[in-house]
Structure formats: structure tokens, C-alpha cells
N, C-alpha and C positions, 0 to 999 in steps of 0.2 A: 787572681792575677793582680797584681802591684796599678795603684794609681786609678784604681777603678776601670781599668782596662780588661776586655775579651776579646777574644779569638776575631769574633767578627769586626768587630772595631777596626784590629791592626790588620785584617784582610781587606777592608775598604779605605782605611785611611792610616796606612802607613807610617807618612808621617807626623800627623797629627798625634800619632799613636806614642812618639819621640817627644812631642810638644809634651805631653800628659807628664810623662818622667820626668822629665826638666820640671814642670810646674810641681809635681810631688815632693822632688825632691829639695828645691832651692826655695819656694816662694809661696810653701803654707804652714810652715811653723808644724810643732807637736803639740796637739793639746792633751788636758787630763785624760787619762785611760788610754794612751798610746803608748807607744815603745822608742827609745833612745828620744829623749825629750832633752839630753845633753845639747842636742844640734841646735835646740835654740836659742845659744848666745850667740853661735854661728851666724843663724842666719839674719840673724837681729843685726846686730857687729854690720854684713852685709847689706843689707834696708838701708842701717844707717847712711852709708856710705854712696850708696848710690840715691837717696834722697836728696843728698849734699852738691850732686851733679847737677850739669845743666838738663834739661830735659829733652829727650833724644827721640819722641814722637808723640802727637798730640794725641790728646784721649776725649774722641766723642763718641757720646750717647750711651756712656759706661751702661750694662744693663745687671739688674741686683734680682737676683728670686731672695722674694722673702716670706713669713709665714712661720709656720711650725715645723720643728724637725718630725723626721717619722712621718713625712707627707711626702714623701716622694720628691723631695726638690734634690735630693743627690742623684736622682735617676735621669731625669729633669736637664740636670748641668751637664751628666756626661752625654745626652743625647742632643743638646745645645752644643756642648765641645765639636762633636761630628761636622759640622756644619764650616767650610771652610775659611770664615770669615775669622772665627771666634775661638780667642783665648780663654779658658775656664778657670777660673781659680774655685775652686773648692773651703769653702772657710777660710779664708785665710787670715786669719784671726792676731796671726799674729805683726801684719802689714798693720790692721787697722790700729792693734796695741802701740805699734811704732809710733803712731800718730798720737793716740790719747789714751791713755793707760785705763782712764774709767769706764770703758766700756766694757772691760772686763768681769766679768756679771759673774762666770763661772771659774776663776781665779786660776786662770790655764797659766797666766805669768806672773800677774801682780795679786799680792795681797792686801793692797791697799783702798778704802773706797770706790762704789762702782753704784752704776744707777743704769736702767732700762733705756729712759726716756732721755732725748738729748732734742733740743730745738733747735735753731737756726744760730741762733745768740751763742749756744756752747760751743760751735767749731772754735778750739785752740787759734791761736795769732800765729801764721806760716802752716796751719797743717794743709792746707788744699794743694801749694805748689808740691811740699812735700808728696802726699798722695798723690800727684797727677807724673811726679818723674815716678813713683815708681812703679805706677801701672804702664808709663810712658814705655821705660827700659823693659817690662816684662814683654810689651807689644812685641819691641823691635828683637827681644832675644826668641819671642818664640813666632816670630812671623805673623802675628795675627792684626786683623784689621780691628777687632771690637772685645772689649772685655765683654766677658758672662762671673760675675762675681755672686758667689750665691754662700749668703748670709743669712740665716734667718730673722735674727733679732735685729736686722737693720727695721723692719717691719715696726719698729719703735722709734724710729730716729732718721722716718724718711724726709722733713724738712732738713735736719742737717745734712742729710746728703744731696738734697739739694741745692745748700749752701754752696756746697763743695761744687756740687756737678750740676747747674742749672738743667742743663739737658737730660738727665737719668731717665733712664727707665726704669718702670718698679714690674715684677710679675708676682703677683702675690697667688701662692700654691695654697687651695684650700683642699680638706680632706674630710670625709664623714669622721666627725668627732669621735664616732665608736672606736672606728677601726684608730683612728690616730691615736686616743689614750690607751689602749689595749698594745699597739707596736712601741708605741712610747715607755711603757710599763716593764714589757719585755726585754727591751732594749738597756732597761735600765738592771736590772737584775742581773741578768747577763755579763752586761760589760764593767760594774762596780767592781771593785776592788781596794784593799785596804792598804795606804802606803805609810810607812812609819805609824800604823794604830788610827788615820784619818779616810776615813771613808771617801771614796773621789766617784761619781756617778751621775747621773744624769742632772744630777740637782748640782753637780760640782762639788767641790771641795768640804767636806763637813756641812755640806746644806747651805752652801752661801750663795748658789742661783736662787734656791727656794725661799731662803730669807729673806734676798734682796723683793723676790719677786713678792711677796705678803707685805710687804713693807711699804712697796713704791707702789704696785701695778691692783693688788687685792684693795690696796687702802684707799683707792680713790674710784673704783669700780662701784657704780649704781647701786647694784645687786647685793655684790659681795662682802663692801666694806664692814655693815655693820655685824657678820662672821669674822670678822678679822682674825680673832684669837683662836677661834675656836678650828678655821682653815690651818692657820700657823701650826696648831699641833697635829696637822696629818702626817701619816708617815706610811700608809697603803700609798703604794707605786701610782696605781689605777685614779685615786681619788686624787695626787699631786697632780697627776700628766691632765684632767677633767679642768682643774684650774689653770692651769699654763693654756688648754686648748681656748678657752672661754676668754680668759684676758686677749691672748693674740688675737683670734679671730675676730674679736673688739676692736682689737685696735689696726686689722689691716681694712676692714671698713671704713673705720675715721679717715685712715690711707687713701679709700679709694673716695670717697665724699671729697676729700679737703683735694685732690691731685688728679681727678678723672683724666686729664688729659695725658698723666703721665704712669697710670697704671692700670695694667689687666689681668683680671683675674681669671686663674683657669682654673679648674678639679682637677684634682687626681684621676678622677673615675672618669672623665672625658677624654681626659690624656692620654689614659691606659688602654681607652676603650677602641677611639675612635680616634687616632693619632693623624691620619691623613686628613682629617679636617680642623681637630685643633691646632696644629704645629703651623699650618701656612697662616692662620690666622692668627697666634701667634708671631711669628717670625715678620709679617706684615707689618706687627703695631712695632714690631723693635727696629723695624728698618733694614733688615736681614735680608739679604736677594737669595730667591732661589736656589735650593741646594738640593738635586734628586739622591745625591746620595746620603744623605741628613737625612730624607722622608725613606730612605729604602733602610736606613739604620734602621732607622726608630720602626718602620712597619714591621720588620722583623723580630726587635727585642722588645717592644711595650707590650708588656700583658697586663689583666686586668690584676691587681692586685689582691691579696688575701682575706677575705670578709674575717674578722674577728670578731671575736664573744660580745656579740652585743646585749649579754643580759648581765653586763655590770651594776653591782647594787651603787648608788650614789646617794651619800650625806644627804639629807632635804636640807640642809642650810646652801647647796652648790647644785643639788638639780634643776631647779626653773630657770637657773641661768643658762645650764647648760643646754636645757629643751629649747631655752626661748633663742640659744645663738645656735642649732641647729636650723630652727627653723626658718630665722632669719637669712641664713643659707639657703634653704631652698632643698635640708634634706629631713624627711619624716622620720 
């Protein structure tokens, strides 16, 4: 079903279910490997426009899930959407392009320069008002009291967004490494495909997520840097998705050390597991009241997720990294 919506969803929540469609359709852009990608001069054209306005409701405690894709934070936002407070936007990549073009790592709009890492110092001059009408206008058009904006790779640039939004909240989704480079790998196989002769997939556009990421995120990494070159020439799915899993989860640590008061981290495998205990504690730290029909969603639809092959072979130039940011998680 359209918009990440099912049956039970629009049997509990109706109109929230109307919210989704609206948000699908007006206010997340098309990135690479989607269909009718035409719509986003459209929607861009409209961003503009309403960034230009005055701003038509105030936007606190914006809340960001960040982390690695292929962790369950899609699962994550629509079970957060449920919850009557809360607008979701899903990627919406291309609101944040609106603002600052270099954030675009996997070249879903611009082909011009792009970097991971952005600090406090790099928010653009006007992008915060800009950003806050247009989360502002998304509130008042889809009724909702609080963004759930779920980004992965904000997970690199969460002082900028607190630039932006002193108050943010960060939910940084971690997942057993196994299983994430295994779904991550699959993911990418799958859904690549070749446009005018240019490869477009999980690494983006002819490998220019992958590039960026060996460049920026490998070449200043403890472990990893002095492999730099020898990372740079992977091209096994499994052995790329082991290095993106290793730098994030690096870096949503630094996230949680430098920001404790404004980030929590949950599992996948607690989420899935044990939904009635992590979601109110959850929804606690985000400021989120009570919603029994949000816990009857999610007790319903959260299952434990799929164990993957975990006897992937892994380079010795990126496994001790990868064992040693396991462990540091907390998984064997």
C-alpha cells in the first residue's frame, strides 16, 4: 500500500492514514531508484514558496531518528506517525536539499559538492527560518502537533541541527551489524539500476555516496584510515554496507557522548522485541503523551526482525573495526 501504509493503520487511524498521503505525496521529494522523479521541480518550486511565507505554526522539539538505513527506522517513523500528536515525514530529502544543496551525499538532486559532516558554523545565513516555515506549514496542513522527521545521515550533522533547533530530539536506531550489512547489501542489489549507462544504488549515483564516504568519514576514522585505498576499491555490497555500518555507529556515539541530554538510543531488536516497554520509554524522552492506540499499533505490527547470514567473510583490513564497534554496542 502507498505511503507506507496498511490495513491496520487506516482501521485505527483513519485520518492520520490521509495525513501519510498528503506527506507522500507533497512533502518528500523522489530520490534516486524511485519512479516519476519529474515531480521534483514541483515540489521544490512549492518549498520555495512557502519558505518565502510568514510562518504559520511554531515547531517544537522537532524529533530526528538517525543511524543507518536497513535498521528499522522506516518501521520506527510509521509506528511513531500512529501516535496522534505526530507528523512523519519520511526522508525528506529533498526539504533539507531546499535549504543546503551539500548535503546531498547521494546526488538524488544536485551534482555538485557534498560532505557527511556539517557543524554548527555550516548552517547557511536564513536557512533555520526557512526550515521552521516549512515544517511550520507541514504542521498546520497536516494537523499535527510535533514533527517525527527520520533522516538517517542527520546522524553526522546533529550539532547543525541543533543550530537550527536547540530543542531537537535525536533517536539514534542501532542494529546488530550483521544483520544491517546483510539487509543493507540486499537492498542494494535489488533496488540498483542503470539510468542513461550510470549505475544509481545504494552507494548513489556512480558511487558518489561511497566516494564521498571513503574520502570524508574512512579518512579520518582511527581504525580505518590508514586502509583508505585499499576500502576505496570495494565493490562487494556486504564488505561497502560493513564500512558505512562501522563509521555511523561511530559516529552516533560521538552523538550520544557530546548530546546525552538530547539523545536516545534504542535497538532494533528491543523495539521489535518488546515494544510495550520500549515505546513509552521512548515517547517519555520525546515528550509525546500517552497514546493507547500507538502501543496497540505497534503491539500488533512489531515483529522481531529477520536474523541474516551472519557468517559474512570480512577484509582484515575492516574487521577489528567492525568486532570492536559491535562490541562497543553491547552485541557478541
Amino acid at each position: 500500500m502507498a505511503a507506507e501504509l496498511d490495513s491496520l493503520y487506516v482501521k485505527l487511524r483513519p485520518g492520520k492514514a490521509v495525513t501519510r498521503l498528503v506527506t507522500h505525496l507533497f512533502f518528500q521529494g523522489r530520490p534516486l531508484t524511485t519512479r516519476h522523479r519529474w515531480l521534483n521541480r514541483f515540489l521544490l518550486a512549492g518549498m520555495k514558496v512557502v519558505a518565502s511565507m510568514p510562518q504559520i505554526k511554531a515547531v517544537e522539539k522537532p524529533i530526528f531518528i538517525v543511524g543507518m538505513g536497513r535498521s528499522g527506522s522506516t518501521i520506527l517513523g510509521k509506528t511513531l506517525s500512529v501516535h496522534r500528536d505526530v507528523g512523519w515525514l519520511n526522508e525528506p530529502k529533498l526539504i533539507w536539499y531546499s535549504i543546503d544543496p551539500r548535503e546531498d551525499v547521494n546526488g538524488n538532486f544536485y551534482p555538485g559538492p557534498a560532505q557527511y559532516r556539517f557543524t554548527s558554523k555550516d548552517v547557511p545565513a536564513g536557512a533555520g527560518p526557512k526550515l521552521k516555515r516549512i515544517y511550520g506549514f507541514y504542521l498546520a496542513v497536516t494537523g499535527s502537533k510535533r514533527i517525527v522527521d527520520k533522516y538517517p545521515e542527520l546522524v553526522y550533522r546533529a550539532a547543525y541541527v541543533r543550530e537550527l533547533f536547540p530543542d531537537a530530539r535525536f533517536i539514534f536506531l542501532v542494529r546488530n551489524g550483521w544483520d544491517s550489512l546483510s539487509s543493507t547489501a540486499r537492498w542494494s542489489k535489488q533496488q540498483g539500476r542503470e539510468v542513461d549507462g550510470v549505475l544509481e544504488d545504494w552507494w548513489g549515483a556512480d558511487r558518489r555516496k561511497w566516494n564521498i564516504m571513503v574520502d570524508e568519514l574512512v579518512a579520518s576514522d582511527p581504525d580505518l584510515s590508514e586502509h583508505k585505498d585499499e576500502i576505496g576499491n570495494f565493490t562487494r555490497q556486504e564488505e561497502m554496507a560493513a564500512v558505512e555500518w562501522i563509521v555511523c555507529m561511530r559516529e552516533g556515539l560521538k552523538m550520544m557522548s557530546s548530546f546525552p541530554e538530547a539523545a536516545h538510543l534504542i535497538r532494533y531488536e528491543d523495539l521489535t522485541q518488546n515494544p510495550q516497554k520500549s515505546l513509552p520509554e521512548l515517547t517519555e524522552f520525546c515528550g509525546l503523551p500517552e497514546d493507547k492506540t500507538f502501543l496497540e499499533y505497534a503491539g500488533k505490527t512489531l515483529v522481531a526482525g529477520r536474523i541474516h547470514d551472519r557468517h559474512v567473510s570480512l577484509p582484515p583490513c575492516i574487521e577489528p573495526a567492525f568486532l570492536k564497534t559491535l562490541a562497543e554496542l553491547g552485541y557478541s
